[in-house]
C-alpha positions as CSV (number, residue, x, y, z in Angstrom):
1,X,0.0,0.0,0.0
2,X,1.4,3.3,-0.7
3,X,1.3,6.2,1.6
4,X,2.4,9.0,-0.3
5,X,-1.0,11.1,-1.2
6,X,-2.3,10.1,2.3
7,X,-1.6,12.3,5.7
8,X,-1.2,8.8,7.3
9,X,2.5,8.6,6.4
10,X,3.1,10.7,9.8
11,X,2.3,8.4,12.1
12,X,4.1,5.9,14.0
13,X,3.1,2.1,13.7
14,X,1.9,2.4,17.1
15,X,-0.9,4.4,16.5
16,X,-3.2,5.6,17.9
17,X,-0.5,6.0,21.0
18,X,1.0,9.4,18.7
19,X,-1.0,12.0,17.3
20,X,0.2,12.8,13.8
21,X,3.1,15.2,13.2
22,X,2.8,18.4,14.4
23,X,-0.2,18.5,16.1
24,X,1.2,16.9,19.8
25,X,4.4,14.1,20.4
26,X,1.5,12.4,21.6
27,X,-2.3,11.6,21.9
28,X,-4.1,13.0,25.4
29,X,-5.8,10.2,27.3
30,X,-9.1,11.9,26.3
31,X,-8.7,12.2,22.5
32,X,-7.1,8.0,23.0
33,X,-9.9,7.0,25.0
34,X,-12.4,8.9,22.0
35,X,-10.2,7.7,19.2
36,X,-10.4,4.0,20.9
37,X,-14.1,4.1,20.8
38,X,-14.5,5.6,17.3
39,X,-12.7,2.8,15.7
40,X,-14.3,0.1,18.0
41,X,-17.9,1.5,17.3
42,X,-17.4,3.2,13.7
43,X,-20.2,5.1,14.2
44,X,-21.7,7.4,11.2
45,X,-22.4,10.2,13.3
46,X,-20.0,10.7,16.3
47,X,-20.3,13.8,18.9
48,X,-17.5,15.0,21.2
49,X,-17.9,17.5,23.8
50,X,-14.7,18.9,25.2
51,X,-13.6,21.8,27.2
52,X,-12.3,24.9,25.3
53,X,-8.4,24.4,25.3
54,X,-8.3,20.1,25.3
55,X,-7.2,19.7,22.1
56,X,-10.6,18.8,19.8
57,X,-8.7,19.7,16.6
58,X,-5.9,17.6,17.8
59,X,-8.8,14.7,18.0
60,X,-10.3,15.7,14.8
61,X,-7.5,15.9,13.1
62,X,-5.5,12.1,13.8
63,X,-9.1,10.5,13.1
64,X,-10.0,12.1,9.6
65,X,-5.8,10.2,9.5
66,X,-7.0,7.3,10.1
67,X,-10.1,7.5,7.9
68,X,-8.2,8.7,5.2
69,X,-5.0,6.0,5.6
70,X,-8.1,3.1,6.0
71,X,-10.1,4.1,2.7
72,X,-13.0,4.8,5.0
73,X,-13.3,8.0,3.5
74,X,-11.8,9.8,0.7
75,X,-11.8,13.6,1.7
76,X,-12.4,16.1,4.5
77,X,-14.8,18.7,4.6
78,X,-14.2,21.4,7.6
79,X,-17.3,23.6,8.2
80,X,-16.5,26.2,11.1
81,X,-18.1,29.6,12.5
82,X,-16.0,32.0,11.0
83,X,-14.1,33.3,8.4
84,X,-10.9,33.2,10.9
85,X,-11.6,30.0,12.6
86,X,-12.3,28.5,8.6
87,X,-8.2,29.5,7.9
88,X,-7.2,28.4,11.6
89,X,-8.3,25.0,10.4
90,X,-6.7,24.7,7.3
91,X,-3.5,25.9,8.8
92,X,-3.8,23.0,11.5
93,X,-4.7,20.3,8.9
94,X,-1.5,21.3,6.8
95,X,0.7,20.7,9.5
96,X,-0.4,16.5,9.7
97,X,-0.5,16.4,5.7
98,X,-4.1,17.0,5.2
99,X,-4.4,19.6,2.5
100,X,-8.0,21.7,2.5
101,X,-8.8,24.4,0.5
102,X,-10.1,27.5,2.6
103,X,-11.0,29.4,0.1
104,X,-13.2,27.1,-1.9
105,X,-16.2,29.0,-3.5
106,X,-17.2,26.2,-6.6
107,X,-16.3,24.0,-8.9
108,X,-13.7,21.2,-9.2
109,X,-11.8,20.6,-6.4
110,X,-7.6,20.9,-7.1
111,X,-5.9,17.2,-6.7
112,X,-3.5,18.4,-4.4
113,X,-6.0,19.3,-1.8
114,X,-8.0,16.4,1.0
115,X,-11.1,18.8,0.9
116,X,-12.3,21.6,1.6
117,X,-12.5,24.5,4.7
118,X,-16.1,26.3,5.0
119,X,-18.2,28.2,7.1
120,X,-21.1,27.8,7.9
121,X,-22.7,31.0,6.7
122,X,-21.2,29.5,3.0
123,X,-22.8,25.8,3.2
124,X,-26.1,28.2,4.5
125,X,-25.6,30.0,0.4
126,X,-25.0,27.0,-1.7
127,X,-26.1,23.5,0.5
128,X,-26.1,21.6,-3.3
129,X,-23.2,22.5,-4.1
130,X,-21.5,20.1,-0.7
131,X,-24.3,17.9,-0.8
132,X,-23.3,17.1,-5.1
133,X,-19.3,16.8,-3.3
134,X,-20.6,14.3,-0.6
135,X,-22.4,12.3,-3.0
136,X,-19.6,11.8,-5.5
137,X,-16.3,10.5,-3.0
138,X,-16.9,9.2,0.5
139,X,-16.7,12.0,2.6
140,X,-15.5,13.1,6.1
141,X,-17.3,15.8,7.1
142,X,-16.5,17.6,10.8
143,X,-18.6,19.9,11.8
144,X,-16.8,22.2,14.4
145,X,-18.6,24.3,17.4
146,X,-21.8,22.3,15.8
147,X,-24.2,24.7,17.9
148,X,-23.9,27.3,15.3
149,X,-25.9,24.8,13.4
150,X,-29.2,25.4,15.4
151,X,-28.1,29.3,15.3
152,X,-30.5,29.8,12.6
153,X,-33.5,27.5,10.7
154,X,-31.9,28.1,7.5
155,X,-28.3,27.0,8.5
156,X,-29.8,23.7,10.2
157,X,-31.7,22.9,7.2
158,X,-28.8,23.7,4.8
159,X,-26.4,21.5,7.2
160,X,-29.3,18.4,6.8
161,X,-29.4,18.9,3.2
162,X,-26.0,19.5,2.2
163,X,-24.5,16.7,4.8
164,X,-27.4,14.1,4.4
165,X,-25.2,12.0,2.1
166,X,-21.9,11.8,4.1
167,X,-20.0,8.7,4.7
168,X,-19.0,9.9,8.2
169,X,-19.8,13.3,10.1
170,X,-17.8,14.2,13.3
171,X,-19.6,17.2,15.5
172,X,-17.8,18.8,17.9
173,X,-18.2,21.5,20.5
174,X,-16.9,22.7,23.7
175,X,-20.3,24.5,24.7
176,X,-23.2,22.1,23.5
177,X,-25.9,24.1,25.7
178,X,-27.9,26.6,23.7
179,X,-30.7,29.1,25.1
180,X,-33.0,27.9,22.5
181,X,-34.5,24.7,21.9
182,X,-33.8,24.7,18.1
183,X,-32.7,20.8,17.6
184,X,-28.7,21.0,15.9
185,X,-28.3,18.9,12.9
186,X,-26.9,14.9,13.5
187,X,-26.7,15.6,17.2
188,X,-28.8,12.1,19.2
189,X,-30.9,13.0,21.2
190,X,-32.8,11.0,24.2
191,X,-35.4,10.9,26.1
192,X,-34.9,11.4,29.8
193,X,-36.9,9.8,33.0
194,X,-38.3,13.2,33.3
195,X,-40.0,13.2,29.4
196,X,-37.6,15.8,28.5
197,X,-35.0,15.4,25.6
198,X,-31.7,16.2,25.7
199,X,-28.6,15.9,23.5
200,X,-26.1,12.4,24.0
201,X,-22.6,13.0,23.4
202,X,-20.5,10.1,22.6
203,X,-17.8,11.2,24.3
204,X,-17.3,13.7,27.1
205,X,-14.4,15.9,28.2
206,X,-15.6,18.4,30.6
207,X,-13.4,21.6,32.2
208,X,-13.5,19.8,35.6
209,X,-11.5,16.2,34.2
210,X,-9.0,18.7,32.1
211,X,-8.5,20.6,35.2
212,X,-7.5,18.1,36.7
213,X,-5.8,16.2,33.8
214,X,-3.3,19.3,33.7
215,X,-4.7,19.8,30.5
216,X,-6.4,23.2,31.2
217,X,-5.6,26.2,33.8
218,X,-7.2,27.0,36.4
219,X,-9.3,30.0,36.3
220,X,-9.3,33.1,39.4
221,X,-12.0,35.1,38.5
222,X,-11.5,38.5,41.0
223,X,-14.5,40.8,40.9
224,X,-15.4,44.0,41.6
225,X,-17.8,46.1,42.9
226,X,-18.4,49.8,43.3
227,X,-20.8,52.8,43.4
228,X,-23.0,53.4,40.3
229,X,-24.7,56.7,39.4
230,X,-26.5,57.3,36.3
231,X,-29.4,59.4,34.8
232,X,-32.8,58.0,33.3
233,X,-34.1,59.0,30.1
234,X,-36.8,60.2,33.2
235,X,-34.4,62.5,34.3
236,X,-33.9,60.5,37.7
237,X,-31.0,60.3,38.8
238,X,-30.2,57.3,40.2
239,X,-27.2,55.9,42.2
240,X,-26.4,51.5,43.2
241,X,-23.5,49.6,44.2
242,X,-22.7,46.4,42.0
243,X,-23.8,43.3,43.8
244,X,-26.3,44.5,46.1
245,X,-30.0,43.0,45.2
246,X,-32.1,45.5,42.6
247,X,-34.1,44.7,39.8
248,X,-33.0,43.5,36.4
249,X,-33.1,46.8,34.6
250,X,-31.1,48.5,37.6
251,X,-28.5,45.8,37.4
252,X,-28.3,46.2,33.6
253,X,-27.8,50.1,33.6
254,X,-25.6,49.8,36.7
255,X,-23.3,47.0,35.1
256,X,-22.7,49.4,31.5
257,X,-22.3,52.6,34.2
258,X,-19.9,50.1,35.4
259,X,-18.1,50.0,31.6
260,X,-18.5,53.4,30.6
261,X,-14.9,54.5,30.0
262,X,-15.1,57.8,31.0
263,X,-16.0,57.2,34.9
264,X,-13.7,55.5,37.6
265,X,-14.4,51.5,37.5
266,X,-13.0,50.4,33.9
267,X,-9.3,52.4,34.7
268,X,-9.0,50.7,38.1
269,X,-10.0,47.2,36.9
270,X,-7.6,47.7,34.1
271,X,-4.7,49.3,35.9
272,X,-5.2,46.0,38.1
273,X,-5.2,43.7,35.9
274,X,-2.8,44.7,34.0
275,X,-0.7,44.7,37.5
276,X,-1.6,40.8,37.8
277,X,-0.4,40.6,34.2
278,X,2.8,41.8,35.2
279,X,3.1,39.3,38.2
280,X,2.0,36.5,36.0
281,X,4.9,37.5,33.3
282,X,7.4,36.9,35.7
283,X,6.8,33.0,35.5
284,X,5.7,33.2,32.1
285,X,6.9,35.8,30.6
286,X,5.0,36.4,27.0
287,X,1.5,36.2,28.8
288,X,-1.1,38.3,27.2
289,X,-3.9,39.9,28.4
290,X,-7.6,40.5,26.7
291,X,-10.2,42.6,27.0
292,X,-13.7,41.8,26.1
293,X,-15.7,44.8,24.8
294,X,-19.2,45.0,23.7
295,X,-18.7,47.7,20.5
296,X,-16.1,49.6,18.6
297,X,-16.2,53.0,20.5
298,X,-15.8,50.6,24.2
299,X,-12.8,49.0,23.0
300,X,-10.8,51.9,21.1
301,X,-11.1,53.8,24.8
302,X,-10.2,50.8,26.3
303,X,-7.0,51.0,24.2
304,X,-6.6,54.3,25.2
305,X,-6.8,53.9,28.7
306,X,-4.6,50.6,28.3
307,X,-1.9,53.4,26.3
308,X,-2.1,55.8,29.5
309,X,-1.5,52.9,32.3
310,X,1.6,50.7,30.4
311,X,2.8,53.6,28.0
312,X,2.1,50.6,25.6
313,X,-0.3,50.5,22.6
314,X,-2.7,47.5,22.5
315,X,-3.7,45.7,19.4
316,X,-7.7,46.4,18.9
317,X,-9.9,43.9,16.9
318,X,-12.8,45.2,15.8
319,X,-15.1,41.9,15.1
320,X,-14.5,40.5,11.5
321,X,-12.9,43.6,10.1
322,X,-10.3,43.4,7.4
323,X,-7.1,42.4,8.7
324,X,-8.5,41.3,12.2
325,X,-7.6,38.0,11.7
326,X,-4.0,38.8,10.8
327,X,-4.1,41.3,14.0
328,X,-4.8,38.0,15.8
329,X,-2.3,36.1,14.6
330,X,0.8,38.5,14.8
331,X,-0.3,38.9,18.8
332,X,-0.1,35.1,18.8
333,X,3.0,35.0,17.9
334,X,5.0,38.2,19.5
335,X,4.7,39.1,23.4
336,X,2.7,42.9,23.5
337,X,0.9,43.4,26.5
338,X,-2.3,44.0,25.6
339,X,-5.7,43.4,23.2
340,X,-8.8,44.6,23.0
341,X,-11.7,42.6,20.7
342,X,-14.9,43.1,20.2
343,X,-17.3,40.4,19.8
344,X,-14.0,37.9,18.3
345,X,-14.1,35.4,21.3
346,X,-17.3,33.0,21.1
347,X,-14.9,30.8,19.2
348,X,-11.4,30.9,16.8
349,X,-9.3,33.3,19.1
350,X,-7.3,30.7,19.4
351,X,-3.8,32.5,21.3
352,X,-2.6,30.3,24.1
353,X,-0.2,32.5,25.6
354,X,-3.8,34.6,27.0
355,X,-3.6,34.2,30.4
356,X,-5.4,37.2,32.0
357,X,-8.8,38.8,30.9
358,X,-11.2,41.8,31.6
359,X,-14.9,40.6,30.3
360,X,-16.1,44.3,29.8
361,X,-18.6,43.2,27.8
362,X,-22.7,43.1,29.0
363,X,-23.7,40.1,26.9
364,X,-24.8,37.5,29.6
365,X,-25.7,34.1,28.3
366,X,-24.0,31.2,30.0
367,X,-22.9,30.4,26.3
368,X,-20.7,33.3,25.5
369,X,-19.6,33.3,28.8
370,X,-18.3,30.1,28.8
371,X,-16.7,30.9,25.4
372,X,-15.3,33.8,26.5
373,X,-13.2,32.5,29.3
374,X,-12.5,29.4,27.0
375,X,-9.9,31.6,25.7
376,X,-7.9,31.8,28.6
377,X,-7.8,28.3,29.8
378,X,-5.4,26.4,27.0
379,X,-2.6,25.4,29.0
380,X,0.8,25.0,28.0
381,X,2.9,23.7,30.8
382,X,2.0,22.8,33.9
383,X,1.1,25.3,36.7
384,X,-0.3,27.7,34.3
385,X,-2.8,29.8,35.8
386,X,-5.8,32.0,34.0
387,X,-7.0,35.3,35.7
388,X,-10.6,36.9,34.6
389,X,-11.6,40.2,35.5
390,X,-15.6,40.7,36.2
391,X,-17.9,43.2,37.2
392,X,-19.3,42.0,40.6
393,X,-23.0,41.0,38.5
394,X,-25.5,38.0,40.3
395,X,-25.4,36.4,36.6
396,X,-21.7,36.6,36.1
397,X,-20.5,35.7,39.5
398,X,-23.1,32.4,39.1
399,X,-21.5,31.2,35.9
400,X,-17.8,31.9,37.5
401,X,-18.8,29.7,40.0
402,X,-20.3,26.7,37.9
403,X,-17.4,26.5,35.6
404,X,-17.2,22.6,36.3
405,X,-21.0,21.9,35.3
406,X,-21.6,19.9,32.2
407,X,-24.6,20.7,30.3
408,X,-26.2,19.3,27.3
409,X,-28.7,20.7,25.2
410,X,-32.3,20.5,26.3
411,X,-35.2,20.7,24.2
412,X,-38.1,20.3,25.7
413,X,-37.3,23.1,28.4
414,X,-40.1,23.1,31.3
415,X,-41.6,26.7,31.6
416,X,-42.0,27.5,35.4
417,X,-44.4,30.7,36.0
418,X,-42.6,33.3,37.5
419,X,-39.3,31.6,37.5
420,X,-36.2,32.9,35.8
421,X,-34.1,30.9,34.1
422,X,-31.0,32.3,32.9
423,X,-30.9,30.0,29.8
424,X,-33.5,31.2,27.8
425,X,-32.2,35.2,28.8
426,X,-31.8,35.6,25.1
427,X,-30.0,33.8,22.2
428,X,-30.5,37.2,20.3
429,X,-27.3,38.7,22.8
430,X,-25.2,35.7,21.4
431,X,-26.2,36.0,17.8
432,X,-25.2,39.6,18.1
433,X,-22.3,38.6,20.2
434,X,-21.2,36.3,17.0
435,X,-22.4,38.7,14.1
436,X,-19.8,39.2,11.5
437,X,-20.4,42.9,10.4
438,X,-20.1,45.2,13.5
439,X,-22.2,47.4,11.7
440,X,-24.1,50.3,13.6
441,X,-27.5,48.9,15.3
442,X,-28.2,52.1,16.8
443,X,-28.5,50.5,20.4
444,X,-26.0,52.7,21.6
445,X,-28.7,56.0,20.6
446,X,-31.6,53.7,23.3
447,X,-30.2,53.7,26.0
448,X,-32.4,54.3,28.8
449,X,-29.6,56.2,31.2
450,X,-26.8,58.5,30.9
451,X,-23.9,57.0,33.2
452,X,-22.6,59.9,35.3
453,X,-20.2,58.8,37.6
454,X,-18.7,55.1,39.0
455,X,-15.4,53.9,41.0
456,X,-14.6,49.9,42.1
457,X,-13.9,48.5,44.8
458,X,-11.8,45.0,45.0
459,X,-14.4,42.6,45.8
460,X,-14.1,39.0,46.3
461,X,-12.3,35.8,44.3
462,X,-13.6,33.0,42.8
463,X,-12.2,29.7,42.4
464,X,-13.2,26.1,42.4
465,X,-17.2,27.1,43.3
466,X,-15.7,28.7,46.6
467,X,-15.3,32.5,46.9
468,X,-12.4,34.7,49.0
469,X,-11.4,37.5,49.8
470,X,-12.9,41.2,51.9
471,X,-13.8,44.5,50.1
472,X,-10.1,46.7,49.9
473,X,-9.8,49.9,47.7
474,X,-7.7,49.8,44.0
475,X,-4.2,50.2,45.0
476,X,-4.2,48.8,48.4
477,X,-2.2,46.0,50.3
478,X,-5.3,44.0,50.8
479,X,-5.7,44.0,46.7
480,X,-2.4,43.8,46.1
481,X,-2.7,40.0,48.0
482,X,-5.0,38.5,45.5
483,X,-2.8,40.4,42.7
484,X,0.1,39.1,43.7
485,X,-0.4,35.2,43.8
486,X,2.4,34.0,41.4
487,X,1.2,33.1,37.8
488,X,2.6,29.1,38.3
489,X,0.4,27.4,40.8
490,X,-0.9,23.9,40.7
491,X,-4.6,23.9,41.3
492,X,-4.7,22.6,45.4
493,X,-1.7,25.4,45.7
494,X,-4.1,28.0,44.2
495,X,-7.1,27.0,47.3
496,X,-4.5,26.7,49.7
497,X,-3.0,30.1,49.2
498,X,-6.1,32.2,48.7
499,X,-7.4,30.3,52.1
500,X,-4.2,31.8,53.5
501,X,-4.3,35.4,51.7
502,X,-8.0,35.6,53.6
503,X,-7.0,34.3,57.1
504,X,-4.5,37.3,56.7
505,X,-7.1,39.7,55.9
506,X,-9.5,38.6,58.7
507,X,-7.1,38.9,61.1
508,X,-5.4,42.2,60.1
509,X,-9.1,43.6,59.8
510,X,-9.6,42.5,63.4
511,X,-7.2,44.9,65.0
512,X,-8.2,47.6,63.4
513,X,-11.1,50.2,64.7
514,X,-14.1,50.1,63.6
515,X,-14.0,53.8,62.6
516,X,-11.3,52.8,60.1
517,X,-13.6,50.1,58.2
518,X,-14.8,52.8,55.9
519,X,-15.8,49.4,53.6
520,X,-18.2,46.1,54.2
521,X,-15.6,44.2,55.2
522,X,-17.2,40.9,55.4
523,X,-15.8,37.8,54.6
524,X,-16.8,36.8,50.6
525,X,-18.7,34.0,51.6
526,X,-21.0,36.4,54.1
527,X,-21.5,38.8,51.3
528,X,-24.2,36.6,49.2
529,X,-25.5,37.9,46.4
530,X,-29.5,38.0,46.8
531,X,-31.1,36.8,43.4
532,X,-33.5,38.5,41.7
533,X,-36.3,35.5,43.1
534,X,-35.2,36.4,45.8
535,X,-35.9,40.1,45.4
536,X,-39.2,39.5,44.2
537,X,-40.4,37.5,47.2
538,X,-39.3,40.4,49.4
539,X,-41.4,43.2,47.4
540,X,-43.7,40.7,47.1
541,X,-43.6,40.7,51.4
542,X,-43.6,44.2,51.3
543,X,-46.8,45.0,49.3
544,X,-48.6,42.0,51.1
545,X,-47.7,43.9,54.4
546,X,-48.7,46.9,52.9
547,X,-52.1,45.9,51.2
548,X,-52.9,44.4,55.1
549,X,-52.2,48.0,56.7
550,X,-53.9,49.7,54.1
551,X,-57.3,47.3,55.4
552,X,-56.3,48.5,58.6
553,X,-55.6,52.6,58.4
554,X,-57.9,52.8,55.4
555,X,-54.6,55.1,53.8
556,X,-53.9,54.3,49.7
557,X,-51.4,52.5,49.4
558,X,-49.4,54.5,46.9
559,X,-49.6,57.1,50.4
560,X,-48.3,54.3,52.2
561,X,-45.4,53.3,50.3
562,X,-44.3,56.8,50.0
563,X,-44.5,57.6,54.0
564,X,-42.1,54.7,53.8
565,X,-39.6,55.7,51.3
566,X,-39.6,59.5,53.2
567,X,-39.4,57.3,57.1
568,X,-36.5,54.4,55.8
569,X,-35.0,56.5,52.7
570,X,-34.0,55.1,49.1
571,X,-35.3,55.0,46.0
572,X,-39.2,53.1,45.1
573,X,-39.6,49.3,45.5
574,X,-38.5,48.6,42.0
575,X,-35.5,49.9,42.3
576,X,-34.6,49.2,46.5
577,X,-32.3,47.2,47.5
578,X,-32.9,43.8,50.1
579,X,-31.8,45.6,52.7
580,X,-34.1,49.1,52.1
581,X,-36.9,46.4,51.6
582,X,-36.7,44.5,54.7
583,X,-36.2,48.2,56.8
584,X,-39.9,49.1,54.9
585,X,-41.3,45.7,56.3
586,X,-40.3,45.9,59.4
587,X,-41.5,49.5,59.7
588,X,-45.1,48.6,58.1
589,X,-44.9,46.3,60.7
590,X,-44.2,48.7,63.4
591,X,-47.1,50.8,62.4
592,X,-49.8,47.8,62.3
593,X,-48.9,47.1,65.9
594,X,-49.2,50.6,66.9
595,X,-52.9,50.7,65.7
596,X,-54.4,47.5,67.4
């Protein structure tokens, strides 16, 4: 048999112990143990799920090898979310001998290319024109991040129809959970005890096993809080400190008063972690840092600001802009500081040395979340560790905390009445998040505040579900703790020594007066965040306890909530806080038991 046109010729004899050349010396248990049960099950359609960062391309890659070297198949068709992540592929698939074509529009494919590199936006414009190239060779077709499948109708459908005919079809995703319930193409789904479907992987690789495989960093996620004044399009002016209990719009309007550029909270979060970039650079020296914007004019005075504190430029990507891509891959591969991208990290920003980020950004769905801090996780040697910067938000701080959770998609969501459930918040944020164009949707004109003023405040850290750390000002020795912790840690050295850092704190807090604790210094795991159920069952309370006194004094009750607001302070019920709500309860209280 002769080996010469096939990418087989790379590998060892004992395969599948080596990946092929140039993609690792060797396989990862994982992508074995998957590999293993491909070739014992040769399954048509095969579904792997791994963390962001474990090597699915690496996976990908050796089996469309092994396909190829066994006659199983006689080409490779690559279909990927973007332009970028289309060329990434190709790039990786030359270095194992697999030749694809990523800029394939039509027509005859050239004998010196394996296949073909796509997006799925182009298989969305011509579906025949893959389905006619399936139907004539035996094809391999991987489908890469296969959620953006379901992202649309069309895109699913085109997928169905242009894939239908394929000898073999590989999905794979890091993320499978969606907010929607649209079904993805080729992905099994099954029926639970419960009557509710969800999707089967074949094989599983979650954060949690990598983590502890040494195959991913840890993450520190360090949040912080801070006061929040802004002006509706009312003309009230209204003022809230990230983290304490309001209602939905109040958190939204505090969190981008949080990001506006022009007040206090974005310079000291980036002046910080730029300071734990530094400490991290000292174990590994070209570590880079990213920030997460949500539009252009965000992330060019995020640059600016990233100028003024390192006396540094930073590269800025602006989404899918010509030459963003190359911007991407020259900070790959030199050792600046610093860049700034706007909506470029769902998937395909694919720069290992990342090992600190800032998610400035207000898009909230557990997807691009999880997305997002995929980027930071790849490790490259042991002891690696990944520091994200947040905004101390209920939503955020939840998904920090359930980094190890495996989800699968669900289709047949139950609706709850009155309950909130964070995964069906809004697949629209994401589809913007992903949208190749950053043209201007006017959102930025709709805005229902003007933000006026904010600073930060160091809040608490988050790592392994468990949360550290007392409230300290930017720039002071209790920050400078959690900043400090060197960039090489193994994971149990990373709990022990923030358990340490705290203990510290506690105690130095101790001796100090209490007219010098000018801060809620409470230990992180005594600062809960209420949830917004939670809020709602307390005004809920309060206008119970109202509607009975109103019974009782015969007052209206809009002259009863706003004795309360002049008695306790703060703003209306919509927008109080737990603690404002529980004062007005107690005080409604007060008055009933005045009047029997």
């Amino acid at each position: 048999m002769t080996t010469t046109a096939s990418p087989s010729h790379h590998l060892s004899p004992a395969f599948p112990g080596r990946a092929p050349w140039g993609t690792a010396g060797k396989l990862r248990a994982w992508q074995q143990g998957a590999m293993e049960r491909y070739i014992q099950e040769q399954p048509r359609d095969f579904l792997a799920v791994a963390t962001p960062g474990a090597g699915k391309t690496t996976f990908a890659l050796t089996l469309a090898s092994w396909l190829l070297h066994h006659h199983v198949v006689q080409q490779v068709t690559v279909v990927a979310p973007t332009e970028h992540l289309k060329k990434q592929w190709a790039a990786a698939a030359a270095r194992v001998g697999i030749k694809l074509d990523p800029e394939y529009s039509a027509g005859p494919l050239s004998k010196e290319y394996h296949g073909v590199a796509v997006t799925y936006a182009g298989v969305g414009v011509r579906p025949m024109l893959h389905r006619n190239r399936c139907e004539q060779r035996k094809t391999l077709v991987i489908l890469d991040e296969i959620h953006h499948a379901g992202d649309s109708k069309s895109w699913g459908e085109a997928c169905l129809e242009a894939f239908d005919p394929a000898t073999r079809r590989l999905t794979l995703t890091g993320t499978p959970f969606r907010s929607d319930t649209n079904p993805i193409p080729f992905v099994t789904y099954e029926e639970g005890n419960d009557g509710i479907r969800r999707s089967a992987a074949d094989y599983t690789y979650g954060y949690g096993n990598a983590l502890g495989d040494g195959v991913v960093r840890p993450v520190i996620f360090l949040s912080y809080s801070g006061n929040m004044r802004w002006r509706t399009k009312a003309g009230d002016e209204i003022a809230a400190r990230l983290g304490e209990p309001m209602t939905k719009d109040a958190i939204s309007q505090a969190w981008r008063t949080a990001l506006d550029a022009r007040g206090e909270w974005m310079p000291n979060v980036l002046r910080a972690a730029d300071q734990r970039l530094t400490e991290v650079r000292k174990s590994i020296p070209d570590a880079g840092g990213l920030v997460i914007a949500s539009d252009q004019d965000s992330a060019r005075s995020y640059a600016k600001l990233i100028r003024e504190i390192t006396g540094t430029k930073a590269t800025v990507v602006l989404s899918d802009d010509t030459g963003a891509s190359k911007r991407i891959d020259e900070f790959s591969e030199n050792t600046d500081r610093w860049m700034v991208a706007v909506r470029m990290v769902s998937e395909g920003v694919d720069v290992p040395r990342l090992a600190v980020g800032v998610y400035a950004t207000t898009i909230s769905t557990p997807l691009f979340f999880a997305q997002a801090v995929g980027r930071f996780v790849r490790s490259r040697r042991r002891g690696e560790t990944a520091s994200v910067f947040l905004p101390t938000i209920p939503m955020l701080l939840g998904f920090a905390n359930e980094m190890e959770v495996e989800r699968d998609h669900v289709l047949d969501r139950p609706k709850k009445d009155g309950e909130d459930d964070p995964y069906a918040e809004s697949e629209k944020e994401l589809d913007e998040a992903n949208r190749e164009q950053d043209e201007d949707t006017g959102e930025q004109d709709q805005l229902p505040f003007e933000a006026l003023e904010s600073d930060a405040v160091f809040d608490r850290v988050m790592y392994n579900g468990a949360e550290f750390g007392m409230q300290a000002h930017p720039g002071s020795e209790e920050e400078q703790d959690y900043l400090g912790i060197p960039g090489l840690l193994e994971p149990d050295q990373v709990q022990m020594l923030l358990q340490k850092r705290q203990a510290r704190q506690i105690a130095h807090s101790r001796k100090r007066p209490d007219t010098e604790a000018d801060l809620l210094e409470l230990p992180a795991e005594r600062r809960p965040v209420v949830s917004h159920k939670e809020l709602l069952e307390l005004r809920k309370q309060l206008n119970t306890m109202v509607g009975a006194y109103v019974h009782q004094s015969g007052k209206p009750h809009g002259v009863v909530h706003t004795e309360l607001r002049r008695v306790c302070g703060g703003p209306p019920s919509a927008e109080a806080t737990a603690g404002q709500i529980r004062e007005r309860i107690k005080k409604v209280q007060e008055w009933a038991t005045r009047m029997r």
